[in-house]
Residue frames as qw, qx, qy, qz and C-alpha x, y, z in Angstrom:
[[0.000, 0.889, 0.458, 0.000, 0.00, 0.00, 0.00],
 [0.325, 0.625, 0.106, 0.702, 0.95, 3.39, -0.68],
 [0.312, -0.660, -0.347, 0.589, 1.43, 6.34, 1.55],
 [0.246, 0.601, 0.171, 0.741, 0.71, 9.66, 0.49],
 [0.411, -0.835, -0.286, 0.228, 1.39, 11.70, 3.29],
 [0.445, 0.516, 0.106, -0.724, 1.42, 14.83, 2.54],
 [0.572, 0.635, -0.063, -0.515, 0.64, 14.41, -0.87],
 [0.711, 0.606, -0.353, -0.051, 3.81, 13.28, -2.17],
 [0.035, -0.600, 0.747, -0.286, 5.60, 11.95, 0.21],
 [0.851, -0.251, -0.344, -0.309, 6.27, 8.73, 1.12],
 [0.722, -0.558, 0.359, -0.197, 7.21, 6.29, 4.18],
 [0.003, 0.679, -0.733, -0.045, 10.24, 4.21, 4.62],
 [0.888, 0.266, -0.208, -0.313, 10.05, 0.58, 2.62],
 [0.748, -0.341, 0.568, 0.016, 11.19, -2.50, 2.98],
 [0.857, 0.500, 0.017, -0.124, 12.39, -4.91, 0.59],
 [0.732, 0.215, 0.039, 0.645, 16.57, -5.89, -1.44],
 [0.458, -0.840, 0.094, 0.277, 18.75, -3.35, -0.04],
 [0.766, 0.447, -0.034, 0.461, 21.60, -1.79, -1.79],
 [0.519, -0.493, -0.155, 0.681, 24.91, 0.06, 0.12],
 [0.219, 0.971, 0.062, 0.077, 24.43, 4.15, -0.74],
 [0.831, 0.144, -0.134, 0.520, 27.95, 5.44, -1.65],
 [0.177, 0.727, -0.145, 0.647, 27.33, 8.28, -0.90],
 [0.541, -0.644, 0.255, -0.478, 26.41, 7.90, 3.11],
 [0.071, 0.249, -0.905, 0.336, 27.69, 4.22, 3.52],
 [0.546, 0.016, 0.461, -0.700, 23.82, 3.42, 4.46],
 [0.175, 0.121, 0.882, 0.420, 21.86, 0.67, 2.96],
 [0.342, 0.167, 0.203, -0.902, 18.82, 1.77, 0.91],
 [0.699, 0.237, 0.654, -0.164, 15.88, 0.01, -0.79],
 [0.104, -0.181, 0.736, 0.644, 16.79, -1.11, -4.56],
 [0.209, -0.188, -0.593, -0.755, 13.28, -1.54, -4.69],
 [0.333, 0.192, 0.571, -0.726, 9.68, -0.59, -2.90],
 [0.471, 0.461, 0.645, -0.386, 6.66, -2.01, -4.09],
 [0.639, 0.598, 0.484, -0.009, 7.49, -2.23, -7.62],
 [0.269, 0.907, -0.325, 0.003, 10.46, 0.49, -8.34],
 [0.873, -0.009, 0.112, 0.474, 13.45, -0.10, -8.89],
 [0.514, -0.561, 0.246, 0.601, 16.77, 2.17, -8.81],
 [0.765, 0.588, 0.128, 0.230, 17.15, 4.04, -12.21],
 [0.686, 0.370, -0.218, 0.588, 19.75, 6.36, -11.45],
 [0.365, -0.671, -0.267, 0.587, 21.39, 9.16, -8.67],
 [0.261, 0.813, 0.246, 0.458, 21.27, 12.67, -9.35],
 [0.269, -0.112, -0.310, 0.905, 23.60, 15.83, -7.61],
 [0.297, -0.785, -0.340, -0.424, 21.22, 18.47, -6.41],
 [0.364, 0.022, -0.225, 0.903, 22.29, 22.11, -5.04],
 [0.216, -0.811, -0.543, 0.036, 19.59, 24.15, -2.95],
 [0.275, 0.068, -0.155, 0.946, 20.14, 27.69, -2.83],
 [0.155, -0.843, -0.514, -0.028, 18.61, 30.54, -0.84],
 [0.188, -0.967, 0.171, -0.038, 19.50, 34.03, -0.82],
 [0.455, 0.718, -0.506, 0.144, 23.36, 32.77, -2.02],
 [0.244, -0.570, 0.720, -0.311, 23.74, 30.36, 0.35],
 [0.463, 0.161, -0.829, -0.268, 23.45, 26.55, 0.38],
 [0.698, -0.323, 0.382, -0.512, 20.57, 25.00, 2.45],
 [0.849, -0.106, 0.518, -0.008, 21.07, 21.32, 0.99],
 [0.291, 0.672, -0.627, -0.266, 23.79, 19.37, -1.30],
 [0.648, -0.122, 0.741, -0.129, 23.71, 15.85, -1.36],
 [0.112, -0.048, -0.909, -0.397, 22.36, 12.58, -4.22],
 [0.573, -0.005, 0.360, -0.736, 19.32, 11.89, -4.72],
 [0.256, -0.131, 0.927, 0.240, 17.95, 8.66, -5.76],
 [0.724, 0.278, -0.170, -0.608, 15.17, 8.78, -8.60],
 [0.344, -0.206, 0.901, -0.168, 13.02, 5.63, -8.75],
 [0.423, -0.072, -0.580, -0.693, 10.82, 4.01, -11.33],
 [0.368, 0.091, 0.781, -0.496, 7.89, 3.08, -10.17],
 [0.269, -0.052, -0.736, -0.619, 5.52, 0.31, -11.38],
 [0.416, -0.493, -0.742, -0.179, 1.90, -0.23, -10.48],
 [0.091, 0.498, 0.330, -0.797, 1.44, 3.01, -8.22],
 [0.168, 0.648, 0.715, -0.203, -1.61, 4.06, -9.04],
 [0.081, 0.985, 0.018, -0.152, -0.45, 8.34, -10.07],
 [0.055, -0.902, 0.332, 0.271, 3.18, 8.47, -9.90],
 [0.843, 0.443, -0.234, 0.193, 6.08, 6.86, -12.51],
 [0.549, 0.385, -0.406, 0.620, 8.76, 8.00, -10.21],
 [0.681, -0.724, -0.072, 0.077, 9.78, 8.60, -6.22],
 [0.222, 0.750, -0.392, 0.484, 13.10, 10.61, -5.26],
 [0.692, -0.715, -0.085, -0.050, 15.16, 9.76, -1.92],
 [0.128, 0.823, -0.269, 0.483, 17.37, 11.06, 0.12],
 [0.621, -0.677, -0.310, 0.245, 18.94, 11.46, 3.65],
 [0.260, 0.691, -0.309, 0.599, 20.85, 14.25, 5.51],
 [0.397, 0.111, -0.701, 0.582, 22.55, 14.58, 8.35],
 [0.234, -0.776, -0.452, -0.372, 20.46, 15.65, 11.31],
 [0.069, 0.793, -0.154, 0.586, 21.78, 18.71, 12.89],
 [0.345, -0.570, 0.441, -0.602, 23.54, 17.97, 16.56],
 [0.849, -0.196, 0.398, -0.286, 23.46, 14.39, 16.03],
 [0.319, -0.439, 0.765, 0.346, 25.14, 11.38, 14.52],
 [0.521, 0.415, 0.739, -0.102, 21.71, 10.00, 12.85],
 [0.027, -0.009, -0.514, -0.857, 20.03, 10.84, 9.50],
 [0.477, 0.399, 0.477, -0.621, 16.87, 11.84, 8.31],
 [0.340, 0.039, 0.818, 0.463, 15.49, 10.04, 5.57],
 [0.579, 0.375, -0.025, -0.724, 13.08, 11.43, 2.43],
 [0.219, 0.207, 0.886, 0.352, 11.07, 9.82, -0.02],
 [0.352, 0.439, 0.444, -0.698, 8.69, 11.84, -2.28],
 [0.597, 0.561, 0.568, -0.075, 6.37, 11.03, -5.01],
 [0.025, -0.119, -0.336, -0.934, 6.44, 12.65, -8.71],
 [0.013, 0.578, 0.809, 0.105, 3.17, 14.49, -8.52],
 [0.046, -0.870, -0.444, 0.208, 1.77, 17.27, -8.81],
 [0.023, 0.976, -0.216, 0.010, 4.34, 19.94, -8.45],
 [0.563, -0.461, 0.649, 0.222, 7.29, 17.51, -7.83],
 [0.752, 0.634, -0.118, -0.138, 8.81, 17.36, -11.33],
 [0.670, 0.560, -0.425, 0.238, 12.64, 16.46, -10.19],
 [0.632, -0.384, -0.466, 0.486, 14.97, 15.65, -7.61],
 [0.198, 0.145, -0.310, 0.919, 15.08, 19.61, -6.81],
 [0.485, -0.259, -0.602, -0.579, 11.39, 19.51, -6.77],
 [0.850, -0.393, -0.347, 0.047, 11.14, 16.85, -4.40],
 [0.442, -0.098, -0.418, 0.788, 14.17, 18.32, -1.86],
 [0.209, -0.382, -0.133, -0.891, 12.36, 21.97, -2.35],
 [0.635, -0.412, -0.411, -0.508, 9.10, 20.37, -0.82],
 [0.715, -0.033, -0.522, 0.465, 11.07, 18.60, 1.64],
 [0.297, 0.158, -0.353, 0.873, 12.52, 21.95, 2.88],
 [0.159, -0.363, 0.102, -0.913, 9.53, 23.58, 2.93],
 [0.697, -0.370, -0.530, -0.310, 7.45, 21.04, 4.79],
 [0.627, -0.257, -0.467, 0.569, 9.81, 20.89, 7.32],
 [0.237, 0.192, -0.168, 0.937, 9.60, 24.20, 7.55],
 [0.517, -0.394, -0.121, -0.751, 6.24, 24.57, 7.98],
 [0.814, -0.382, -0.436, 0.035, 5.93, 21.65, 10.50],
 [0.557, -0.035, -0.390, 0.732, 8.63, 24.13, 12.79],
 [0.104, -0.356, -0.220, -0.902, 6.54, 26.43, 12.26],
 [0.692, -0.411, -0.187, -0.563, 3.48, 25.26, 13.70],
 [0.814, -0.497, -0.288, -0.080, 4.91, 22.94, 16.51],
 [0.256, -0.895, 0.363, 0.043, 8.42, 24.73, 17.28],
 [0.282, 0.470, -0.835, -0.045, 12.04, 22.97, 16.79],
 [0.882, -0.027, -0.447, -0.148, 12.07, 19.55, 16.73],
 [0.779, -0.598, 0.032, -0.185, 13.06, 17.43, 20.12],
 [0.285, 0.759, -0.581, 0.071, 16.54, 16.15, 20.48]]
């Protein structure tokens, strides 16, 4: 089953595992019908500064219902040793891996918004 939460995002899948080169992490080679097509670089800028730099991983996806493709990530999470992982949908407004980071940013942002910094 799908998640669309919000919209385009999705939740963290199970399934063949492959080792990310970029982080050293293992990720899923395939979720419910995608499969790995390739990694993409992707530079976020705001006001002349970098908010995110990293790979994304663009996924084909078969037998979802809307989208042909799903984007993921992870970044470090500030003040800690852990990551935070993404995963969001093509749809709608999400046309690429900047697309899908963009949304990313700004969801988080708006979820600080309304409930204050996250917990540590």
């Amino acid at each position: 089953m799908w998640n669309a939460w919000p919209k385009t995002m999705l939740g963290c899948g199970h399934g063949r595992k492959r080792r990310s080169t970029e982080t050293g992490h293992r990720i899923p080679a395939r979720r419910d019908g995608g499969a790995l097509a390739h990694v993409e670089p992707v530079k976020e800028m705001s006001e002349g500064r970098t908010v995110w730099e990293g790979r994304v991983h663009v996924f084909s996806l078969e037998g979802h219902p809307k989208a042909t493709r799903a984007y993921a990530w992870s970044s470090p999470i500030e003040g800690r040793d852990k990551r935070r992982f993404y995963a969001v949908l093509h749809l709608g407004g999400i046309r690429s891996p900047l697309d899908a980071v963009r949304a990313a940013i700004l969801e988080e942002q708006r979820r600080f918004d309304v409930a204050g910094p996250p917990r540590q």
